[in-house]
Residue frames as qw, qx, qy, qz and C-alpha x, y, z in Angstrom:
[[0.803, -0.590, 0.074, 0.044, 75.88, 103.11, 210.34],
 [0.011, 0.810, -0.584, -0.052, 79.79, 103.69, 210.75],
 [0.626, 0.338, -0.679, 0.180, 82.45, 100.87, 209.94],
 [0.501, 0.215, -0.607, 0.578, 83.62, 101.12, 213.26],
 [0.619, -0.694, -0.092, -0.357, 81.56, 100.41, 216.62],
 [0.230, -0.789, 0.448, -0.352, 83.62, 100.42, 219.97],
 [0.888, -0.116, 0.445, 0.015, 83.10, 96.62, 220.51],
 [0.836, 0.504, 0.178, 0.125, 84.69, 96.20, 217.34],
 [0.089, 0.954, -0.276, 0.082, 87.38, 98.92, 217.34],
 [0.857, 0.004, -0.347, 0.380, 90.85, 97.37, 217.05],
 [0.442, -0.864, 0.138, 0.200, 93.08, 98.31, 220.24],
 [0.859, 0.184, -0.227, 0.422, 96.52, 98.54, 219.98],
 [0.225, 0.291, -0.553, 0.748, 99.13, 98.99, 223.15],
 [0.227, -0.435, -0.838, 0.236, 95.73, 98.94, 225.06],
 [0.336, 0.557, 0.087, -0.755, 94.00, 102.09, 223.51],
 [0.584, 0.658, 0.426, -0.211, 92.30, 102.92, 221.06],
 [0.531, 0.024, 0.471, 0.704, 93.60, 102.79, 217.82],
 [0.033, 0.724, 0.216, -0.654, 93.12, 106.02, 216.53],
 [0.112, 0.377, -0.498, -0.773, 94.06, 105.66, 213.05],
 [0.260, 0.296, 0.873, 0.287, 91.75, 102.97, 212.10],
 [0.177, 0.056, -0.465, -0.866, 89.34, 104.33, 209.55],
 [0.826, 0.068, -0.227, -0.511, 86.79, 101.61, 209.13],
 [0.183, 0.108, -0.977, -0.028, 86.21, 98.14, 209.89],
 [0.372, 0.276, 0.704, -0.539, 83.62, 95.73, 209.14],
 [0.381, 0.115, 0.792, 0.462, 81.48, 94.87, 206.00],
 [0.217, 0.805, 0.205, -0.513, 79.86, 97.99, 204.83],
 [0.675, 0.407, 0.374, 0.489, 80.52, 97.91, 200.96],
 [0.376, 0.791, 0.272, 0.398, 79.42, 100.98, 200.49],
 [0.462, -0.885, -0.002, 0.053, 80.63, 102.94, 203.35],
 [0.706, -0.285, 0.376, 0.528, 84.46, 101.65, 202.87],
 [0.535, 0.496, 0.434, 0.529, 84.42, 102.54, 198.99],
 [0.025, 0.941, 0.237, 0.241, 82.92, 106.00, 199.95],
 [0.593, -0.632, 0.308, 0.393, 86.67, 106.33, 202.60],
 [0.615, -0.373, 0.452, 0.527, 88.88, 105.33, 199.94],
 [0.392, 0.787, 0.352, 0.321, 87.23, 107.39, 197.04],
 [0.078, -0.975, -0.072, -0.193, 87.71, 110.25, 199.22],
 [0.622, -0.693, 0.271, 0.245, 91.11, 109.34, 200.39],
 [0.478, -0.041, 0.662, 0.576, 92.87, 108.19, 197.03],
 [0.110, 0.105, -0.648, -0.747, 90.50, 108.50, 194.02],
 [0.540, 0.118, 0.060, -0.831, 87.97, 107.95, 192.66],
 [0.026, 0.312, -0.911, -0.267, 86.94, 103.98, 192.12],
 [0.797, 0.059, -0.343, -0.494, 85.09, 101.20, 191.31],
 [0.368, -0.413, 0.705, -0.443, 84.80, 98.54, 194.16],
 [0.821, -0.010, -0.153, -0.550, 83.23, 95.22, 193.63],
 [0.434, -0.367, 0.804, -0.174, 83.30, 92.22, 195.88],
 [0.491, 0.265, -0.722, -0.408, 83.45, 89.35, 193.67],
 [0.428, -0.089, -0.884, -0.167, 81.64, 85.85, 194.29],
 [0.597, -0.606, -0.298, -0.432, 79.33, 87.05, 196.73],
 [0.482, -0.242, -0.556, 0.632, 81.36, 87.53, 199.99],
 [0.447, -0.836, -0.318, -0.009, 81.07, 89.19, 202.64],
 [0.258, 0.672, -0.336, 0.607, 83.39, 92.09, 202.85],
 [0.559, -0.800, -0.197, 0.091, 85.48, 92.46, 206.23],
 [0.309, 0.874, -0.055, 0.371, 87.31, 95.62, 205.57],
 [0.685, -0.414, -0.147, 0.581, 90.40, 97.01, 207.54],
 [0.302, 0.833, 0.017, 0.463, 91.15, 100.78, 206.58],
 [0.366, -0.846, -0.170, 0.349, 93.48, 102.87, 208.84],
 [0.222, 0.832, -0.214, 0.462, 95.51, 106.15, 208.09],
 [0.806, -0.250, -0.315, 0.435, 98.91, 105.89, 209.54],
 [0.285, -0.569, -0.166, 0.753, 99.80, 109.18, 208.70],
 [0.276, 0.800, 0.530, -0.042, 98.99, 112.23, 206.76],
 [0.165, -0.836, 0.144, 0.504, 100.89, 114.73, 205.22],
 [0.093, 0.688, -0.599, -0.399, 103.21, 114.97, 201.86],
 [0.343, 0.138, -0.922, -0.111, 103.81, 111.13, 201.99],
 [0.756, -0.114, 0.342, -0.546, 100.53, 109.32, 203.63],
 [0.222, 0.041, -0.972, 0.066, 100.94, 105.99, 204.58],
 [0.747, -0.121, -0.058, -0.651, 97.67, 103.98, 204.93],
 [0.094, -0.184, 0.969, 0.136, 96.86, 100.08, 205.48],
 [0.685, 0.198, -0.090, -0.695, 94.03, 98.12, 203.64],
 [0.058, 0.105, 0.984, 0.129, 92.59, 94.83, 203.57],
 [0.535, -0.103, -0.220, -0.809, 89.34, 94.31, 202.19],
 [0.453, -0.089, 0.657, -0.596, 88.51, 90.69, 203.92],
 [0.755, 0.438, 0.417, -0.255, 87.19, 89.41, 200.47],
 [0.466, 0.094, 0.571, 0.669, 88.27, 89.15, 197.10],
 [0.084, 0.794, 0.236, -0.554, 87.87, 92.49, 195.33],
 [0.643, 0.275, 0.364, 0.615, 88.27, 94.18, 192.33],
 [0.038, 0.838, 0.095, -0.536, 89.34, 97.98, 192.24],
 [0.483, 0.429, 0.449, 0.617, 89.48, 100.05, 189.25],
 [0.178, -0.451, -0.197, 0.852, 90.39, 103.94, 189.72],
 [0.465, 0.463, 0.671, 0.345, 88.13, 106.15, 187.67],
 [0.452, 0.887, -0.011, 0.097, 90.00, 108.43, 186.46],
 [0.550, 0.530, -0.471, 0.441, 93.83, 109.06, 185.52],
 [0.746, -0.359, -0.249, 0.504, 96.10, 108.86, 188.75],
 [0.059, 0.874, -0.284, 0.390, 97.22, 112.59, 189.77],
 [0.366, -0.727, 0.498, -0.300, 99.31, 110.86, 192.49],
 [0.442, 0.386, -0.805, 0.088, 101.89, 107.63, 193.35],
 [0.807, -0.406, 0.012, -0.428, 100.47, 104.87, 194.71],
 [0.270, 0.429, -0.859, 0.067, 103.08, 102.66, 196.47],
 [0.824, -0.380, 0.162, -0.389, 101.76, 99.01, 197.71],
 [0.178, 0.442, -0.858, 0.190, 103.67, 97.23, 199.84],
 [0.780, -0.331, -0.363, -0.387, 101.86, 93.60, 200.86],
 [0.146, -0.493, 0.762, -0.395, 101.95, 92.37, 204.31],
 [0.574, 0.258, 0.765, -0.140, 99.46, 89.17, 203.78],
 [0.658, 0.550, 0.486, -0.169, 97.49, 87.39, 201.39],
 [0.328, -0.124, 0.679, 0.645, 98.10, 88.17, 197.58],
 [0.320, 0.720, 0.281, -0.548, 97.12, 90.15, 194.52],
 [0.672, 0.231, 0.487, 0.508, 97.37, 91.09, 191.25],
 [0.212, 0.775, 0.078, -0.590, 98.09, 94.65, 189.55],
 [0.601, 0.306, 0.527, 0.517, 97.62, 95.61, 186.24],
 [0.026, 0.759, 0.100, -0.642, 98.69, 98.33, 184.47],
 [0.449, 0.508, -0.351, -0.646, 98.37, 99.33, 180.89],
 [0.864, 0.055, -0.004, -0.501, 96.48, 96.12, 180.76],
 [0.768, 0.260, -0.573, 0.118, 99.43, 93.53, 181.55],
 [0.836, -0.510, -0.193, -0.057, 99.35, 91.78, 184.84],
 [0.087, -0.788, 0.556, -0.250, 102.58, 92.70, 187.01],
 [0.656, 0.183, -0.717, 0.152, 104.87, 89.72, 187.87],
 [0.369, -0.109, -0.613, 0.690, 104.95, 91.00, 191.57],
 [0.275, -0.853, -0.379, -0.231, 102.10, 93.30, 193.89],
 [0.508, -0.410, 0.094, 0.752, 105.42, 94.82, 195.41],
 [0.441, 0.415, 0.417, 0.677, 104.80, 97.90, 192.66],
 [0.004, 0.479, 0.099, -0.873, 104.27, 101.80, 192.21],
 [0.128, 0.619, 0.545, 0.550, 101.64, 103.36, 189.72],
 [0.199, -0.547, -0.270, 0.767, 100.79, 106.52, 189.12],
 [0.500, 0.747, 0.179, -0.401, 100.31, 109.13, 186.22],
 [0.368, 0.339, -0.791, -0.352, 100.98, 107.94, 182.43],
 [0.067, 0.018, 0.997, -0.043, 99.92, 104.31, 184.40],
 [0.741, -0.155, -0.239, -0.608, 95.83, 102.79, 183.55],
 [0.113, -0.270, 0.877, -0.380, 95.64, 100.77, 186.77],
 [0.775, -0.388, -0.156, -0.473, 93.33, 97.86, 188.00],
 [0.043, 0.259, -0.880, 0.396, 94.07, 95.48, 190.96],
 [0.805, -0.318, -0.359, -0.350, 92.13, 92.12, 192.13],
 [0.082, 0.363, -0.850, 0.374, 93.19, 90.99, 195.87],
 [0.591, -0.155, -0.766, -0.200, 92.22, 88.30, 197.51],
 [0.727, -0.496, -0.468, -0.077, 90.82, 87.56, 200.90],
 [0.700, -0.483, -0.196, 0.488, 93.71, 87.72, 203.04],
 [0.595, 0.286, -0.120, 0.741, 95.35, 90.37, 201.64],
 [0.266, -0.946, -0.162, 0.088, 96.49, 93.42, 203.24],
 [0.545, 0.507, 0.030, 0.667, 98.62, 96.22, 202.13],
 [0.313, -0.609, -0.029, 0.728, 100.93, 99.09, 203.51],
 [0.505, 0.569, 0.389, 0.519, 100.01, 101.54, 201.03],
 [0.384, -0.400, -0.023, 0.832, 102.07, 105.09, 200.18],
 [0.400, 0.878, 0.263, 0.012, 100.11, 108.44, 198.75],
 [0.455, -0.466, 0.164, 0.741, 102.57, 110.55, 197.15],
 [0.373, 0.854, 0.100, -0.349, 100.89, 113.83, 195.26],
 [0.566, 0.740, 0.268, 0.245, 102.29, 114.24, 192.02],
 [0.102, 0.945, -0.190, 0.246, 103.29, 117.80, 192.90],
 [0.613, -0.671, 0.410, 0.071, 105.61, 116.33, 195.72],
 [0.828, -0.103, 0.395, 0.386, 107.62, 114.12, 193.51],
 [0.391, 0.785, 0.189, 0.441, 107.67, 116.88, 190.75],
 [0.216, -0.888, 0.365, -0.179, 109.57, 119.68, 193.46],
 [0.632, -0.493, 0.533, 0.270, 111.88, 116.84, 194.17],
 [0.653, 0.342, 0.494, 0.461, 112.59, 116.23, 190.37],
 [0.154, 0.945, 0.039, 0.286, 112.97, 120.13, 190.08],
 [0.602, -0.778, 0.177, -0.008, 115.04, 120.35, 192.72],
 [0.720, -0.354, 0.531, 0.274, 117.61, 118.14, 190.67],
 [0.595, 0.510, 0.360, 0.507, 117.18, 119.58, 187.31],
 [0.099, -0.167, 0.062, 0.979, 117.32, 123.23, 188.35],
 [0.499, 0.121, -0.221, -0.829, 113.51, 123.58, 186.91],
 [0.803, 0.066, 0.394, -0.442, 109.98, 121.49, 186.96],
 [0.329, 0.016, 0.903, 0.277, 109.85, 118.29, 184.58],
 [0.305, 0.196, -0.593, -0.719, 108.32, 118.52, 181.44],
 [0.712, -0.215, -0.462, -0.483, 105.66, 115.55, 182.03],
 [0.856, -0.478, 0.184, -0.073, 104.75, 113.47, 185.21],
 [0.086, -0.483, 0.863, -0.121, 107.36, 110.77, 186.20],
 [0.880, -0.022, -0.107, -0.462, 106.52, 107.81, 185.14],
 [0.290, -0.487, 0.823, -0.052, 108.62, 104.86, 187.18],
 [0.412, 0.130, -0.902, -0.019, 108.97, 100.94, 186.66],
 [0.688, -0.530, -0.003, -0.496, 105.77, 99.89, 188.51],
 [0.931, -0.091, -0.348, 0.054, 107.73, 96.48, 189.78],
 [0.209, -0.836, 0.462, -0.212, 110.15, 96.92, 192.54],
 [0.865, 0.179, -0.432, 0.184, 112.99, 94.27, 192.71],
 [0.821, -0.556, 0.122, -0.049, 113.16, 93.30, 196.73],
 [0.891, 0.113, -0.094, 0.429, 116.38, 90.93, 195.33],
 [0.492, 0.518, -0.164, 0.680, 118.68, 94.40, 195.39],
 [0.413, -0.216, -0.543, 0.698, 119.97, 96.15, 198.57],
 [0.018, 0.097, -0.052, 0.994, 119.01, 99.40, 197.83],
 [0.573, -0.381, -0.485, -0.540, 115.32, 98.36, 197.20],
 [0.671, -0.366, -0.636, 0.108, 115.24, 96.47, 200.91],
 [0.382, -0.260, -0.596, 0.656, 116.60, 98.86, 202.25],
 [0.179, -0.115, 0.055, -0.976, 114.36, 102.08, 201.27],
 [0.619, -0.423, -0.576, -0.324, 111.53, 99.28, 202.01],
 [0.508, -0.333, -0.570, 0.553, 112.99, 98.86, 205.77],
 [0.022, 0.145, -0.065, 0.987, 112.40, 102.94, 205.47],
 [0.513, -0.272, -0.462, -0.670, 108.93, 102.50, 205.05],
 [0.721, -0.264, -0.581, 0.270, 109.03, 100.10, 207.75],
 [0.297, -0.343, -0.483, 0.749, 110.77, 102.29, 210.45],
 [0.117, -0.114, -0.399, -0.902, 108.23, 105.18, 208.93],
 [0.533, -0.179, -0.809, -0.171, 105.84, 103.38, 210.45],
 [0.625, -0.464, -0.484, 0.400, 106.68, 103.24, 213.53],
 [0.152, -0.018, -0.162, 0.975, 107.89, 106.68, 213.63],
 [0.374, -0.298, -0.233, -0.847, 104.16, 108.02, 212.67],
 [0.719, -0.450, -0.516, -0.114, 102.54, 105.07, 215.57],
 [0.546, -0.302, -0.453, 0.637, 104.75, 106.41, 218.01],
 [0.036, -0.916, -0.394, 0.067, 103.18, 110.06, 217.66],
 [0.544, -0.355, 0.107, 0.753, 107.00, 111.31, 217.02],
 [0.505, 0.411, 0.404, 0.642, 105.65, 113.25, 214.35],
 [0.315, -0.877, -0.302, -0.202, 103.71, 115.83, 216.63],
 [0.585, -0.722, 0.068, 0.364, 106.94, 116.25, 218.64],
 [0.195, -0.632, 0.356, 0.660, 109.39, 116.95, 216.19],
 [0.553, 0.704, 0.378, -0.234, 108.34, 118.33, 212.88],
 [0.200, -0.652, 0.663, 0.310, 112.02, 118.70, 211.85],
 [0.282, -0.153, 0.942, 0.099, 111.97, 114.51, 211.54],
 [0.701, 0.291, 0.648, -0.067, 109.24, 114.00, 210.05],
 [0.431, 0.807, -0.319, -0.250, 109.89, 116.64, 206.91],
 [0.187, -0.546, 0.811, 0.098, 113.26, 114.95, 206.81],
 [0.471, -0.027, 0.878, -0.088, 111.75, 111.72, 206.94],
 [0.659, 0.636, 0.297, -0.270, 108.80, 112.36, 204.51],
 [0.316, 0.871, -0.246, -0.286, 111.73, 113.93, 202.03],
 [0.222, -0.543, 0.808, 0.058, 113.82, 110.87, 202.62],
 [0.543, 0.282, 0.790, 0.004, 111.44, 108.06, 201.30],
 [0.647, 0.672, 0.333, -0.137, 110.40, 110.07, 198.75],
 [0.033, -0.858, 0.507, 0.074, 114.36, 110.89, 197.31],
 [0.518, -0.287, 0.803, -0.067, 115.12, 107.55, 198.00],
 [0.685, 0.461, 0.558, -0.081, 112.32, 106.03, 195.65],
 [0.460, 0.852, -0.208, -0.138, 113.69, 108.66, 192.53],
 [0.083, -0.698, 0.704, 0.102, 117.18, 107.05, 193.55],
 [0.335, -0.216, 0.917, 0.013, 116.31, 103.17, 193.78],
 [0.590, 0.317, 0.741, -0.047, 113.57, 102.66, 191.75],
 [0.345, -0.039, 0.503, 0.791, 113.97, 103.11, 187.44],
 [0.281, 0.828, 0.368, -0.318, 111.91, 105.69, 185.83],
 [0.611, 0.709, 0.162, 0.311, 113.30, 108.02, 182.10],
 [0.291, -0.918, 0.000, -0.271, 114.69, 110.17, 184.41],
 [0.926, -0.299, -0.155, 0.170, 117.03, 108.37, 186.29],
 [0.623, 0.152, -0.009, 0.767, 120.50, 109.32, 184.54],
 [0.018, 0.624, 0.044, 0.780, 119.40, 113.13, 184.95],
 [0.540, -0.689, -0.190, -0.444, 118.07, 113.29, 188.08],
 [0.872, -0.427, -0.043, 0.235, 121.26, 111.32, 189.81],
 [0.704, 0.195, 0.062, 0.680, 124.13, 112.75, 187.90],
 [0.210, -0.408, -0.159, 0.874, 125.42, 116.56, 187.59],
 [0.292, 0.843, 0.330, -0.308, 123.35, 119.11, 186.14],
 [0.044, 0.891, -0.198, -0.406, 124.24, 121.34, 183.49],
 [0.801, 0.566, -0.177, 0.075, 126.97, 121.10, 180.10],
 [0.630, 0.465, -0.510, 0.357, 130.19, 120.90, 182.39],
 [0.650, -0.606, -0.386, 0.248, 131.58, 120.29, 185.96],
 [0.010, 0.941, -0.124, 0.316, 132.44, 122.86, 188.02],
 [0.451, 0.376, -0.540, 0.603, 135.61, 123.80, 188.83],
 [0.523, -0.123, -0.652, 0.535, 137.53, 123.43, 191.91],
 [0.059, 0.021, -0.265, 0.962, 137.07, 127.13, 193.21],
 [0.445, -0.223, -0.270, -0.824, 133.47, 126.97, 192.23],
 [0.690, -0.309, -0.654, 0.029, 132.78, 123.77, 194.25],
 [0.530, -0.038, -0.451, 0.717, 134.47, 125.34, 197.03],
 [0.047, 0.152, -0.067, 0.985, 132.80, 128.20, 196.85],
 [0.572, -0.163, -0.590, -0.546, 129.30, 126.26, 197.20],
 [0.635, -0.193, -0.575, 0.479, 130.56, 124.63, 200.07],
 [0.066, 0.166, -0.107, 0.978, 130.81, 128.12, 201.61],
 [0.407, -0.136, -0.006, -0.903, 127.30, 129.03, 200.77],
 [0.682, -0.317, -0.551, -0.361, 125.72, 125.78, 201.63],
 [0.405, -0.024, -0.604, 0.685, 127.57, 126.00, 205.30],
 [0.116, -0.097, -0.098, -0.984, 126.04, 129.62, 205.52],
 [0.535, -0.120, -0.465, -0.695, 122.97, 128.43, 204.36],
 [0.667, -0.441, -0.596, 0.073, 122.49, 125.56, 207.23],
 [0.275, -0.095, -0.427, 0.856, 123.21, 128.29, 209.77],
 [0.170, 0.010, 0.162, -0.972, 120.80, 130.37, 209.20],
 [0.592, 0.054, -0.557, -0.580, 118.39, 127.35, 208.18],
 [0.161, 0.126, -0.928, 0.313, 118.99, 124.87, 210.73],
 [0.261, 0.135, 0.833, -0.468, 115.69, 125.05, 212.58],
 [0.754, 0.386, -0.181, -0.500, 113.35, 124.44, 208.99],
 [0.831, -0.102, 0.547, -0.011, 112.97, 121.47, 207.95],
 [0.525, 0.716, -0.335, -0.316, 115.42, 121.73, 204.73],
 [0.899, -0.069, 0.351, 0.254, 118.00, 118.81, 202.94],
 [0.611, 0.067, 0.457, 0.643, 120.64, 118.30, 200.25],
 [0.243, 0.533, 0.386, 0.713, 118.83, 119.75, 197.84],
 [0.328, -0.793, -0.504, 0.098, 117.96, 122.46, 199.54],
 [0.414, -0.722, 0.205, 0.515, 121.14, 123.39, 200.22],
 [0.550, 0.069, 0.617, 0.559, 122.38, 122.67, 196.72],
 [0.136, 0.884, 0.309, 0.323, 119.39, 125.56, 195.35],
 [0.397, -0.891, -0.025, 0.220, 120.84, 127.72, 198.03],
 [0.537, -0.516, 0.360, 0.562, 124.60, 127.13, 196.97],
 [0.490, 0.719, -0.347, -0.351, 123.54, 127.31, 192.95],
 [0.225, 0.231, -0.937, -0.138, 124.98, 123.66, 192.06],
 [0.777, -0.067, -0.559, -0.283, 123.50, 120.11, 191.44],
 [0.874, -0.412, 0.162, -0.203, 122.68, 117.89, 194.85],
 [0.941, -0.211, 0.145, 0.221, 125.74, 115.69, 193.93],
 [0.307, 0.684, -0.171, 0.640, 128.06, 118.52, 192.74],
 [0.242, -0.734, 0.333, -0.540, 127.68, 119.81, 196.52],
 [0.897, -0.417, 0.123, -0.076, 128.23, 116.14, 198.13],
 [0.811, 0.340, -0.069, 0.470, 131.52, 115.62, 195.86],
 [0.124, 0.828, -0.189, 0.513, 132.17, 119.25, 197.36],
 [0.618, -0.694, 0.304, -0.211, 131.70, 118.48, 201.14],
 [0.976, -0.141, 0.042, 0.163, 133.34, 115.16, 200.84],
 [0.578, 0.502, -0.141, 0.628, 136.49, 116.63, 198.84],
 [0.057, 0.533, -0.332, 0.776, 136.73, 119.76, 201.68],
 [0.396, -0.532, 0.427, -0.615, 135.33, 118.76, 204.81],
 [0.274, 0.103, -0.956, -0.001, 135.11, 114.89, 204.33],
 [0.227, 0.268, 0.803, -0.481, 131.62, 114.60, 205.33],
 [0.043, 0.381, 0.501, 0.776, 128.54, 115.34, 203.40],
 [0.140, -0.494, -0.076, -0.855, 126.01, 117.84, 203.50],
 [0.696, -0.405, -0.442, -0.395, 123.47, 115.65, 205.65],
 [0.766, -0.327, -0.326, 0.447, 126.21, 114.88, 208.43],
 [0.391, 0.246, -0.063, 0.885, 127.09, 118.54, 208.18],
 [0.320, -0.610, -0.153, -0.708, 123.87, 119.59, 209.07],
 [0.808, -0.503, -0.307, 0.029, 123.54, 117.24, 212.21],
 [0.587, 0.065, -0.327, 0.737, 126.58, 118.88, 213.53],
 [0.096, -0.251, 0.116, -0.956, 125.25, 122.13, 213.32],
 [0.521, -0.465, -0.267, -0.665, 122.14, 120.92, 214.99],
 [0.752, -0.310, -0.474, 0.336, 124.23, 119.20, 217.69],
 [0.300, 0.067, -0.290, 0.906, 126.15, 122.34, 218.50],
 [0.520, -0.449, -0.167, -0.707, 122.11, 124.33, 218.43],
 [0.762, -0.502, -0.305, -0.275, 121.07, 121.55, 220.91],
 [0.562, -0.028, -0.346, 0.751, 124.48, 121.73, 223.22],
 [0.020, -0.100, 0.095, -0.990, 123.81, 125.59, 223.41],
 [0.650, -0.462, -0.242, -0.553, 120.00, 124.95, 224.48],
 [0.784, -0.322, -0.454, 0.274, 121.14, 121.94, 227.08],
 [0.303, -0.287, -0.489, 0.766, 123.59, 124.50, 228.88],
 [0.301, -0.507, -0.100, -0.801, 120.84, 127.59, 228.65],
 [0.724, -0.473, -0.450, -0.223, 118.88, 124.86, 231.00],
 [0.720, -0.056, -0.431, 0.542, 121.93, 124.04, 232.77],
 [0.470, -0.206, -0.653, 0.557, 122.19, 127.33, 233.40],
 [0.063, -0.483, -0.733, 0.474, 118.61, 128.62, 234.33],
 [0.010, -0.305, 0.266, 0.914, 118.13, 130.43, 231.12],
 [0.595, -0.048, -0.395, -0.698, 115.66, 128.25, 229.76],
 [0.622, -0.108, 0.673, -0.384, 113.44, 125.30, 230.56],
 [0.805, 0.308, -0.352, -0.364, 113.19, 122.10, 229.06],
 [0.664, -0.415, 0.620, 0.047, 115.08, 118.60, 229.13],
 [0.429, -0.383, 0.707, 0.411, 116.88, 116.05, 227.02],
 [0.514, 0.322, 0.775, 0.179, 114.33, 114.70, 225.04],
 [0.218, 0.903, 0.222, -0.295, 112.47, 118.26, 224.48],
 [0.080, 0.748, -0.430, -0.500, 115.86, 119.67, 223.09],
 [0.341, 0.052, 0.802, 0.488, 116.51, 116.54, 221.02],
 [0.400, 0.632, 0.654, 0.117, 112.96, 116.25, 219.20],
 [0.024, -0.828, -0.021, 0.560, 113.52, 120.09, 218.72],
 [0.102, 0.762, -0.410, -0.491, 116.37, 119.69, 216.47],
 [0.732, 0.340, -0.460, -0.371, 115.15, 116.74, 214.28],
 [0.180, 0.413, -0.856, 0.254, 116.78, 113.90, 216.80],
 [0.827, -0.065, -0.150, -0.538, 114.08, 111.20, 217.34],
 [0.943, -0.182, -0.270, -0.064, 116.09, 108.61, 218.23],
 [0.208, -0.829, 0.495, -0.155, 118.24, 109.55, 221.73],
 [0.865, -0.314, 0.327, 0.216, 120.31, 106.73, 221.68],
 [0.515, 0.497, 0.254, 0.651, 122.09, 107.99, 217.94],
 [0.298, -0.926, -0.055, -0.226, 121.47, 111.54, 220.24],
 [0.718, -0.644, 0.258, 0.061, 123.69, 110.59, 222.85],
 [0.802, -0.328, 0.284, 0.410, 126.47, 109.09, 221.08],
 [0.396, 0.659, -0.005, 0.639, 126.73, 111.65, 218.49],
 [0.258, -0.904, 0.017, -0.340, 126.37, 114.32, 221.05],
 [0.518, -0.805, 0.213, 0.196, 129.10, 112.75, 223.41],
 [0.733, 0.439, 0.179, 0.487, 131.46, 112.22, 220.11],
 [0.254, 0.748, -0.036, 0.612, 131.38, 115.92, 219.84],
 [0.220, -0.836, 0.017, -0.503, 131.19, 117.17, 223.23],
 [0.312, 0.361, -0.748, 0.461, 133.02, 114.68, 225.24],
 [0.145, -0.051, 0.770, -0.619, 130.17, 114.16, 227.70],
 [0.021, -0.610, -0.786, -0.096, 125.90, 112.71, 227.53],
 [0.058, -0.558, -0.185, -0.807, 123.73, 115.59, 226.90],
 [0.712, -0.593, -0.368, 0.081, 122.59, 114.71, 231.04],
 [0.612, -0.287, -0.130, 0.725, 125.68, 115.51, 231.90],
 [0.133, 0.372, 0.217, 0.893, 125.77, 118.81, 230.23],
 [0.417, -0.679, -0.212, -0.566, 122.67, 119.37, 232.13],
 [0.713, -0.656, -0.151, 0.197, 123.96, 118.49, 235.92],
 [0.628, 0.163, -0.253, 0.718, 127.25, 120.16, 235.12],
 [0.370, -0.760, -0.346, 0.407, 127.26, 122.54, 238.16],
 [0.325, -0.372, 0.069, 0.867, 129.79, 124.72, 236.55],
 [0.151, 0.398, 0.684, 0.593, 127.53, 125.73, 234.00],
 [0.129, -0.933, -0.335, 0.036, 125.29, 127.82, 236.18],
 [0.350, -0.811, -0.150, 0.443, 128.37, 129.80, 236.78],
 [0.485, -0.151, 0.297, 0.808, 130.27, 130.22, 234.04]]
């Protein structure tokens, strides 16, 4: 019998919640979800309770975000190594992880491969929890050496909340959230890449791992000169022209231009005082300007939102006030401007 009969089915906004997974006290049924979603494990509800599970998939793709409560006190135990980063962030109740057999200070934590994990949670808890393959964090650690990484990444499982940077790539996770419950991800596949490429960047930046000093600093045995920086600049310009509607970043551009990710931000900043990331959103303001007057005038069909989500722009208030920065008017306007049909 399934986790999850209609009487039972949590609602949320007044539908059906479509991501839940499971709920409801099926040992075996739940275990058999979150083998096949994570790993392989070992489940066992301790003192005889009565499991009342919570499982739902928030979103799917590169970075999957999940939530889990188990309704009981549990003990999981993956069985076998970790090919992938498990981030759990608690929103109730309370746990313990252990990894290479000493009890974290904090269930705030990341594990992954190199880590030998177990975790007991209690009753109430319930976690926001992040997959991130291996392979994904390995192309973003390539991406910043110029070439793959020699063994997994193996981070500080504990995250320290106390520091800005940490709260604030948690608040990511947070609005991450909500982007993937609002269904924005179906509408503009731009943002979520972006987004997926941003939490997982972020985490290599704020949270310590062997790596750290390589992966942030410049590449290579010397900095490049002026003309060469300059000349990067160039090709990473180039490069977001003809790139703009993929879903590419920094580094991206930085492979394209042949220099380190923070070689080409020192570049933009030094020559165009902006960096790469605020360089692209121009060029995808000026793309969505030149789509608004096509509408305007009767070349194409569509409307504000359609052309925003297009070019990666998910939230039209930050839309709008870039867009009348540059253009001197609301992207509306652009569309009622009468003179547009004629000019």
């Amino acid at each position: 019998m399934s986790g999850i009969d209609e009487d039972v089915r949590l609602r949320r906004n007044g539908s059906v919640d479509e991501s839940l997974l499971f709920r409801g006290g099926d040992v075996e049924e739940l275990h058999d979800l979150i083998s096949k979603r994570f790993a392989p494990n070992r489940m066992k509800v301790l003192h005889d309770n009565r499991l009342d599970g919570l499982f739902r998939c928030t979103h799917e793709g590169p970075v999957g975000l999940y939530e889990l409560g188990y309704g009981a006190e549990v003990d999981v135990r993956p069985g076998a190594p970790l090919d992938f980063y498990n981030v759990h962030i608690p929103l109730a109740g309370d746990g313990t992880v252990t990894v290479d057999g000493k009890p974290l200070r904090s269930a705030l934590s990341i594990v992954g491969p190199g880590h030998e994990v177990s975790m007991r949670w209690n009753e109430e808890s319930r976690n926001r929890i992040l997959i991130i393959p291996r392979e994904v964090v390995d192309e973003a650690v390539s991406a910043r050496l110029g070439g793959p990484p020699d063994s997994a990444l193996v981070f500080e499982p504990v995250f320290d909340d106390r520091t800005a940077p940490t709260r604030v790539w948690l608040g990511l996770v947070e609005r991450f959230a909500e982007f993937a419950e609002a269904g924005l991800p179906a509408l503009s596949p731009l943002a979520l890449t972006h987004f997926e490429q941003l939490l997982v960047n972020g985490l290599l930046d704020i949270q310590p791992h062997a790596l750290a000093s390589a992966v942030t600093g410049i590449s290579g045995t010397a900095r490049a000169s002026g003309a060469a920086v300059l000349r990067a600049v160039h090709r990473a310009r180039e490069f977001c022209t003809e790139h703009a509607h993929e879903p590419i970043g920094t580094a991206d551009m930085a492979r394209a231009a042949g220099v380190a990710p923070r070689t080409l931000r020192d570049g933009f900043r030094r020559h165009l005082d902006t960096t790469p990331l605020a360089y692209l959103r121009t060029v995808r303001l000026g793309l969505a300007h030149r789509d608004l007057t096509a509408v305007a005038k009767g070349l194409a069909r569509g409307n504000v939102t359609e052309v925003a989500l297009r070019w990666g722009f998910t939230h039209l208030g930050r839309f709008t006030a870039g867009y009348r920065q540059a253009y001197g008017e609301t992207p509306s306007q652009t569309l009622r401007r009468t003179d547009a049909r004629s000019a």
